[in-house]
N, CA, C and O atoms as a GROMACS GRO file, in nm:
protein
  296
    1UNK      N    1   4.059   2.408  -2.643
    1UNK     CA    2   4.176   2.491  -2.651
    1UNK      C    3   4.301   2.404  -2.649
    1UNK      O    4   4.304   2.327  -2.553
    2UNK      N    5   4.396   2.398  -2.723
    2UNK     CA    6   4.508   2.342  -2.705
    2UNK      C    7   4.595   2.392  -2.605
    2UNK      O    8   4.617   2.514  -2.609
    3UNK      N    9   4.643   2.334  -2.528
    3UNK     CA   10   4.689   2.325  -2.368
    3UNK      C   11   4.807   2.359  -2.383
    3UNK      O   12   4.845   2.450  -2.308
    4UNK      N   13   4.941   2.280  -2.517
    4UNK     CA   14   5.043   2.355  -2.537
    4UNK      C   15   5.029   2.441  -2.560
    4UNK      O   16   5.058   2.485  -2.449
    5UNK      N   17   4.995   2.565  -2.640
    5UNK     CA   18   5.004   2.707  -2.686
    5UNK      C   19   4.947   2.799  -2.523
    5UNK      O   20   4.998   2.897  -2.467
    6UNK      N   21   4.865   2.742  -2.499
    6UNK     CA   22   4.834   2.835  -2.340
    6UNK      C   23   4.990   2.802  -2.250
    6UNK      O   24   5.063   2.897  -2.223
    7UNK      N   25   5.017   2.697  -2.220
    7UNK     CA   26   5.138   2.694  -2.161
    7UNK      C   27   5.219   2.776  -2.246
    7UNK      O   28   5.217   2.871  -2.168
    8UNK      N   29   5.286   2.817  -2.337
    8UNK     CA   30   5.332   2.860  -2.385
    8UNK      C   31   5.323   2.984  -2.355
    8UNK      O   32   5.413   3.044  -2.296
    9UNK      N   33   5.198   3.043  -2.398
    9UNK     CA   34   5.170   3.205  -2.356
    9UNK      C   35   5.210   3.230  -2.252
    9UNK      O   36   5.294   3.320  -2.248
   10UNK      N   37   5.179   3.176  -2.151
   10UNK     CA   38   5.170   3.154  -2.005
   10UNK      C   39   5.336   3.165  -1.944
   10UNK      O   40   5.372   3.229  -1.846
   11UNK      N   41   5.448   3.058  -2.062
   11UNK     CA   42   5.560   3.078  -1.982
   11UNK      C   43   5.644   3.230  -2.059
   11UNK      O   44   5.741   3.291  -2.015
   12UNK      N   45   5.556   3.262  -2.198
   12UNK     CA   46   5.630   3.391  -2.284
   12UNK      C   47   5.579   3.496  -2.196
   12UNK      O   48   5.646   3.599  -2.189
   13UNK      N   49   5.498   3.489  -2.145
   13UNK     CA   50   5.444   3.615  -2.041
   13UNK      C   51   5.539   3.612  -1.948
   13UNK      O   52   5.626   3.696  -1.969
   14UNK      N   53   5.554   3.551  -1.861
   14UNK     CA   54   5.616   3.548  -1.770
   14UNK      C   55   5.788   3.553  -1.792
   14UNK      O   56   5.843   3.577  -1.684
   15UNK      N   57   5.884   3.538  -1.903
   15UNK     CA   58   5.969   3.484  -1.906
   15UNK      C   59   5.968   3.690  -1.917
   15UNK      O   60   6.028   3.762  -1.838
   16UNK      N   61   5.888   3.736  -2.029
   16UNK     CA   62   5.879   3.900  -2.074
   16UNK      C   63   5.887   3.944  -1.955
   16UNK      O   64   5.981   4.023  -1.945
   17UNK      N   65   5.822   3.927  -1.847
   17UNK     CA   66   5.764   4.041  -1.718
   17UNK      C   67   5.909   4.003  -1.598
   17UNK      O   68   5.935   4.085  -1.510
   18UNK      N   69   5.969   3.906  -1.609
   18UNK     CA   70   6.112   3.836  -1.587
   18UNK      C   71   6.244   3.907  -1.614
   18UNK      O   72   6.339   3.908  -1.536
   19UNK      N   73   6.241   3.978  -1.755
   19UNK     CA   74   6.290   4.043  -1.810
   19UNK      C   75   6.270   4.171  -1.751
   19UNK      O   76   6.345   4.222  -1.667
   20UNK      N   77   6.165   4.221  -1.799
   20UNK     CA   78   6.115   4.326  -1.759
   20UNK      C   79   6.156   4.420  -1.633
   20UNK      O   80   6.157   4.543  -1.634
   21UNK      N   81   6.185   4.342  -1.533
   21UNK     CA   82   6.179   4.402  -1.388
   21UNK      C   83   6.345   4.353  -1.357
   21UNK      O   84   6.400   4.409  -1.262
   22UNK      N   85   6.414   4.266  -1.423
   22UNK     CA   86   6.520   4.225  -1.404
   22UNK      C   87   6.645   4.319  -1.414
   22UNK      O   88   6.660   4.392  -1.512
   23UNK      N   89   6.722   4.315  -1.326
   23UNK     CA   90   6.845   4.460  -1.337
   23UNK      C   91   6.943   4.419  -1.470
   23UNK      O   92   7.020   4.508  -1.508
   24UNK      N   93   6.944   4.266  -1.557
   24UNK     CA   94   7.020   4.295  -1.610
   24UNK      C   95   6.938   4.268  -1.778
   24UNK      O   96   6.845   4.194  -1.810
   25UNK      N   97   7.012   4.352  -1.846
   25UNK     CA   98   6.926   4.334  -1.971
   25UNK      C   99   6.995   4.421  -2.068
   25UNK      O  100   7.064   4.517  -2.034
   26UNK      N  101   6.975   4.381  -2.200
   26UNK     CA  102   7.054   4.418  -2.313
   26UNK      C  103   7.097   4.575  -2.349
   26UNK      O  104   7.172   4.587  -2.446
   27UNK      N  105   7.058   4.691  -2.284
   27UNK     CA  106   7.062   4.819  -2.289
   27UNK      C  107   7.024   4.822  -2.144
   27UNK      O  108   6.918   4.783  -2.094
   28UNK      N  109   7.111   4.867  -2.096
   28UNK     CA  110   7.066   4.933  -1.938
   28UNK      C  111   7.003   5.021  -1.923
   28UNK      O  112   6.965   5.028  -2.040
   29UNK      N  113   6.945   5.117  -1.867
   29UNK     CA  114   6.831   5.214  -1.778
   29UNK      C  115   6.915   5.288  -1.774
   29UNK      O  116   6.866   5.401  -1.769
   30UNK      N  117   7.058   5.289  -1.773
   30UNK     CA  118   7.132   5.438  -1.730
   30UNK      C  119   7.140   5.476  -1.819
   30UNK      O  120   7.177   5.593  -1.818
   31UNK      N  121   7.114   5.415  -1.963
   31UNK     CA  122   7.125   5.503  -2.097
   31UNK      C  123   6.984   5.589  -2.131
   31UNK      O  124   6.967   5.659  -2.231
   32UNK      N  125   6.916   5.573  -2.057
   32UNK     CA  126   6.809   5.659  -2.063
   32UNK      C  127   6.701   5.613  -2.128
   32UNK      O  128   6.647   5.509  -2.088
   33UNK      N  129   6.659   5.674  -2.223
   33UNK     CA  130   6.547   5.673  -2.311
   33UNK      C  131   6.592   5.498  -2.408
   33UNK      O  132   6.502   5.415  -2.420
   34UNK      N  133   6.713   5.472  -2.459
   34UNK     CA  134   6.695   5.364  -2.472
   34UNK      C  135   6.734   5.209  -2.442
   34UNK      O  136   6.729   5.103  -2.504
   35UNK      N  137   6.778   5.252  -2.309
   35UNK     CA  138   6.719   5.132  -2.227
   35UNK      C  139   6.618   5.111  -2.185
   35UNK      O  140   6.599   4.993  -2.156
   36UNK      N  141   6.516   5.198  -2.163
   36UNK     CA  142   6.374   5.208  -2.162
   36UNK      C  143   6.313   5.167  -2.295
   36UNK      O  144   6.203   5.114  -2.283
   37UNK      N  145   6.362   5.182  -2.430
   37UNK     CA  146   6.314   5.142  -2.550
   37UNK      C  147   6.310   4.997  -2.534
   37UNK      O  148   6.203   4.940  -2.554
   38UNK      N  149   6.430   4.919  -2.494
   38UNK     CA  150   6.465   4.783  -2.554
   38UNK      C  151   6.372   4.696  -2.424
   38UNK      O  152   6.377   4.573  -2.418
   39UNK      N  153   6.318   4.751  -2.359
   39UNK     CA  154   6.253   4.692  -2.224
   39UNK      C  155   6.048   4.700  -2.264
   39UNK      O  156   5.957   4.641  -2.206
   40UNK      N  157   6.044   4.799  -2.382
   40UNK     CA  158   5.919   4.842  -2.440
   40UNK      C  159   5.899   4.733  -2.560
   40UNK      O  160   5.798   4.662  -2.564
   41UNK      N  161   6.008   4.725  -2.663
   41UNK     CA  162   6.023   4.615  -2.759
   41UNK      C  163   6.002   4.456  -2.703
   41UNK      O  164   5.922   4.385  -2.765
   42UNK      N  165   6.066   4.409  -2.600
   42UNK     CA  166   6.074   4.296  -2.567
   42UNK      C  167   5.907   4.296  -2.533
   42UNK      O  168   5.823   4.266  -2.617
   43UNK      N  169   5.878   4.331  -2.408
   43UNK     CA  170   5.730   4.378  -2.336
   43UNK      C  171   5.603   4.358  -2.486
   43UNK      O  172   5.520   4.268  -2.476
   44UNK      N  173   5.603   4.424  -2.578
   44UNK     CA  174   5.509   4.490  -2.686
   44UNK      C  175   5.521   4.355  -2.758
   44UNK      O  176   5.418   4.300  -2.795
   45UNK      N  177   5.653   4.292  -2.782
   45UNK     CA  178   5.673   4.174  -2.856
   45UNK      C  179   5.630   4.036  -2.772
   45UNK      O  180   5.604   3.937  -2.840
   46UNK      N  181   5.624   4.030  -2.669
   46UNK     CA  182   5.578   3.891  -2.611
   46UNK      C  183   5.411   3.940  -2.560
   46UNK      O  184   5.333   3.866  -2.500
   47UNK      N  185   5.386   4.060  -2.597
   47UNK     CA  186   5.230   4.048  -2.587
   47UNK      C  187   5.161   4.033  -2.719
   47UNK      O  188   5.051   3.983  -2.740
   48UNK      N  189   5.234   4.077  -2.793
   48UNK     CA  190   5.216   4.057  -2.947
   48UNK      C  191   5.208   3.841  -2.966
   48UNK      O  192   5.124   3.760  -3.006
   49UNK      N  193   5.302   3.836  -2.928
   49UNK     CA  194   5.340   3.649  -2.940
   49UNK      C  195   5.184   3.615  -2.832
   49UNK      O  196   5.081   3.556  -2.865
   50UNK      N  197   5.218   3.670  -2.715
   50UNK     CA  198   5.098   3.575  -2.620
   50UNK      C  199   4.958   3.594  -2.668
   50UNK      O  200   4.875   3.506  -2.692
   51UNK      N  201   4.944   3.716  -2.677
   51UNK     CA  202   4.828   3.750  -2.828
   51UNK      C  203   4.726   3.632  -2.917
   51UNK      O  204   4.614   3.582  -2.907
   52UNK      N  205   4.908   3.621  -3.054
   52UNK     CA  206   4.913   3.527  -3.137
   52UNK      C  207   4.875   3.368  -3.098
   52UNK      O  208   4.806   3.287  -3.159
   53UNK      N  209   4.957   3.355  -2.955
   53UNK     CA  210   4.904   3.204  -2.900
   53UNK      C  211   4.771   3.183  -2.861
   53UNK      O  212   4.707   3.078  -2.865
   54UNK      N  213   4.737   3.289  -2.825
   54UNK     CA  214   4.562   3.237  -2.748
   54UNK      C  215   4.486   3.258  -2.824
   54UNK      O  216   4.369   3.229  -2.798
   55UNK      N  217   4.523   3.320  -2.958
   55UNK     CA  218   4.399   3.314  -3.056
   55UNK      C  219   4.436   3.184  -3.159
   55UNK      O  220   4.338   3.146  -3.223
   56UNK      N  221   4.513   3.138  -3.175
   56UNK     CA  222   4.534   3.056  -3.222
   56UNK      C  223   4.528   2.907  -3.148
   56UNK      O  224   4.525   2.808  -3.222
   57UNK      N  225   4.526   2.893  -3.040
   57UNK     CA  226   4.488   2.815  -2.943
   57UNK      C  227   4.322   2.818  -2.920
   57UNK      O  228   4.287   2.715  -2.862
   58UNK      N  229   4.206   2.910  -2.952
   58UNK     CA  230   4.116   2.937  -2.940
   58UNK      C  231   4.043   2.875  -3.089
   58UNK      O  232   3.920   2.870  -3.097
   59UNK      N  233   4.126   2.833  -3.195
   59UNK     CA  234   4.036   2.848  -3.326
   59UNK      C  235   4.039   2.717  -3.312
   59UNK      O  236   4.144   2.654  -3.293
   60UNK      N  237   3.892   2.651  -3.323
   60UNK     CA  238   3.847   2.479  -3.354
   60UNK      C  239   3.869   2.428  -3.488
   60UNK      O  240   3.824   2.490  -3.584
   61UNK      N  241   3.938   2.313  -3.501
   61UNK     CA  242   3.906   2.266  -3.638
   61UNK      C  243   3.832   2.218  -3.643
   61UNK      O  244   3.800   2.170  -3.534
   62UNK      N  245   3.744   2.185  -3.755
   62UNK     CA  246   3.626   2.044  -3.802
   62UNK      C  247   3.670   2.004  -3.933
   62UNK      O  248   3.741   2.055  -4.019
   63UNK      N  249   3.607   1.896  -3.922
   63UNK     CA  250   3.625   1.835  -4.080
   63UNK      C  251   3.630   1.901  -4.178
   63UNK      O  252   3.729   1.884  -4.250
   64UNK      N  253   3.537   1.992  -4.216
   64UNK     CA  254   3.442   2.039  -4.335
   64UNK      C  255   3.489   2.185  -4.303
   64UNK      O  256   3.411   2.280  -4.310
   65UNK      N  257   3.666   2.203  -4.255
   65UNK     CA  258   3.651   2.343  -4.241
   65UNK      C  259   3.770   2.392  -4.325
   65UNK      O  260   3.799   2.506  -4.360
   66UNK      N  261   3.839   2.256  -4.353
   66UNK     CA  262   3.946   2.291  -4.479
   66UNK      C  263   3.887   2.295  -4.646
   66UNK      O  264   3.919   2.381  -4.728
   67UNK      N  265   3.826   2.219  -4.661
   67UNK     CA  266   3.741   2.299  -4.814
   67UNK      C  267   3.668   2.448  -4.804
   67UNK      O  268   3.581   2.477  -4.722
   68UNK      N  269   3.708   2.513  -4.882
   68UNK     CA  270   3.680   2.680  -4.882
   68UNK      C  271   3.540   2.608  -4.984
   68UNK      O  272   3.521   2.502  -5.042
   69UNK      N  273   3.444   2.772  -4.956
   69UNK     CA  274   3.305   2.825  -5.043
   69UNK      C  275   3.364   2.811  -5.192
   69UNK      O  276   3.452   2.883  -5.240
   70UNK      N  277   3.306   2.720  -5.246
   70UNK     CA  278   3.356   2.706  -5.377
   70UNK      C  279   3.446   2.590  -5.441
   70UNK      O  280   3.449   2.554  -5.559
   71UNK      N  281   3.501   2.551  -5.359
   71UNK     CA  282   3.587   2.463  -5.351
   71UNK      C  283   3.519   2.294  -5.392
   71UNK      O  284   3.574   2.231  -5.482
   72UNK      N  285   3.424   2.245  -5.332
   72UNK     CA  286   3.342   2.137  -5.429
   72UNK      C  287   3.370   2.087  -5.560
   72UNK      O  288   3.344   2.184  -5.631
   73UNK      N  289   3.395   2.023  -5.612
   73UNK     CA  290   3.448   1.938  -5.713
   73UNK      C  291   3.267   1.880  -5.785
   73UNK      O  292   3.200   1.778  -5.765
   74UNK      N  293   3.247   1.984  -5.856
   74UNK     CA  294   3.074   1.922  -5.908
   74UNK      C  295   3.061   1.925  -6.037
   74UNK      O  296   2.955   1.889  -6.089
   0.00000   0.00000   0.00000
């Protein structure tokens, strides 16, 4: 697993859930429904990103894995 992209996830999670619980933030809570939106977007979007990092942190390369089926020169 590549160690940067987990750190990564690791600090986008946390920086989101930071946000999250924090009193100050780009649409406040007293506007109701969407300061509650912009607190759902951020949240949905860094699980979306931490997501993207650990599966991409999860995929092995090998040699023989950049020539595609077909690809052979014969």
């Amino acid at each position: 697993m590549n160690k940067r992209k987990v750190v990564g996830a690791v600090l986008l999670g946390a920086a989101a859930l930071v946000y999250g619980v924090s009193p100050v933030d780009l649409i406040p809570e007293l506007l109701g429904p969407l300061g509650i939106a912009d607190d759902a977007v951020i949240l949905s979007g860094a699980a979306l990103g931490v997501w993207r990092l650990l599966a991409s942190a999860r995929k092995k390369k090998h040699p023989g894995d950049a020539a595609g089926p077909g690809d052979a020169a014969g």
